[in-house]
C-alpha positions in Angstrom: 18.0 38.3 13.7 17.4 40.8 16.6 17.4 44.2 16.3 17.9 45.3 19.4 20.3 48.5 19.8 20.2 51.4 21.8 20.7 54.6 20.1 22.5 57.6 22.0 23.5 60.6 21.1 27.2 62.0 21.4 30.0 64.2 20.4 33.2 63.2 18.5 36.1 63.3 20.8 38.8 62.1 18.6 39.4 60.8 14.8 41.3 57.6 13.9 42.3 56.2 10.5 39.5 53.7 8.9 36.8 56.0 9.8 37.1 54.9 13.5 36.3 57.8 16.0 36.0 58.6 19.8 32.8 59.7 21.0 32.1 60.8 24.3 27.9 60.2 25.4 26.0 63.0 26.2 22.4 61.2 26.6 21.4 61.1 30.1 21.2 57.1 29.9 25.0 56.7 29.9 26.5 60.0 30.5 30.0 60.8 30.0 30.5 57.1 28.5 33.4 57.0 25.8 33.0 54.8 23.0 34.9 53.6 19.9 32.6 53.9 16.9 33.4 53.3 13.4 30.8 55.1 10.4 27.8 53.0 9.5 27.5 52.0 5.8 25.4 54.5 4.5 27.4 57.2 5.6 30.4 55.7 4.0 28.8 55.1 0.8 27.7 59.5 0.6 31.3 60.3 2.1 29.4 62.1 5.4 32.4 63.6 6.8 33.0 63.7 10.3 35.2 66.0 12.3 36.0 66.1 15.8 33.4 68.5 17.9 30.7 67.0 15.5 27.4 66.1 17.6 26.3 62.4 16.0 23.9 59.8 17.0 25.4 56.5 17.6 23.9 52.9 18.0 25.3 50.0 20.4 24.5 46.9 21.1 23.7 45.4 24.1 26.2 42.8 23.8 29.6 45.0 23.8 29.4 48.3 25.4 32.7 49.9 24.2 31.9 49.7 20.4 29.6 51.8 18.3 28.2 52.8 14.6 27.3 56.4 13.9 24.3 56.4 11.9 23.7 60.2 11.8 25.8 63.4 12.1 23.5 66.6 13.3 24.1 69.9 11.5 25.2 72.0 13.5 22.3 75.0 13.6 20.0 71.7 14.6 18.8 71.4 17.9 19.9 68.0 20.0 16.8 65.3 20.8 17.7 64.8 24.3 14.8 63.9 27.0 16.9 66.5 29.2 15.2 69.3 27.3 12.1 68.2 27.7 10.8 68.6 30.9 13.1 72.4 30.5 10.3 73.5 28.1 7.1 71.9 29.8 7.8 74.1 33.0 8.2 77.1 30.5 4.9 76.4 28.9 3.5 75.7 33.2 4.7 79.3 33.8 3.2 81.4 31.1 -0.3 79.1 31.9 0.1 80.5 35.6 0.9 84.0 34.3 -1.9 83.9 31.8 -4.0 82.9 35.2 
């Protein structure tokens, strides 16, 4: 069995019964994408409860596109993982090299 997913991170538009929800991608990779993701096993089994607003990281498989599993719901003082920031803080750290020159 493959385990090929692709894990993005997104914010919960809209909650359904079942633990279902609608979450609109914020990664770069597949911006603005809405899926329909229902709660991953382990976050049934400790009753993680998820509200709409609630920043999560969800996994989908290559195979269908519009469906998703959360696996993790960020707190909210907890600063997103997105690549976007990244290259934000290396030309911070390029400018105070070039000041300190």
């Amino acid at each position: 069995m493959s385990k090929d997913v692709i894990e993005l991170i997104g914010i919960v538009e809209e909650s359904f019964p079942n633990a279902t929800f609608k979450v609109k991608i914020l990664s770069p990779q597949a911006k603005d994408h809405e899926l329909h993701c229902t709660l991953a096993g382990r976050m049934r089994k400790f009753r993680v409860r998820i509200l709409p607003g609630d920043r999560v990281k969800v996994e989908i498989t290559p195979y269908d596109l519009e469906k998703g599993r959360i696996t993790y719901r960020f707190r909210s003082d907890q600063p997103l993982p997105l690549s976007e920031e990244v290259p934000a803080r290396e030309e911070a750290t390029e400018e105070k090299t070039e000041q300190a020159s």
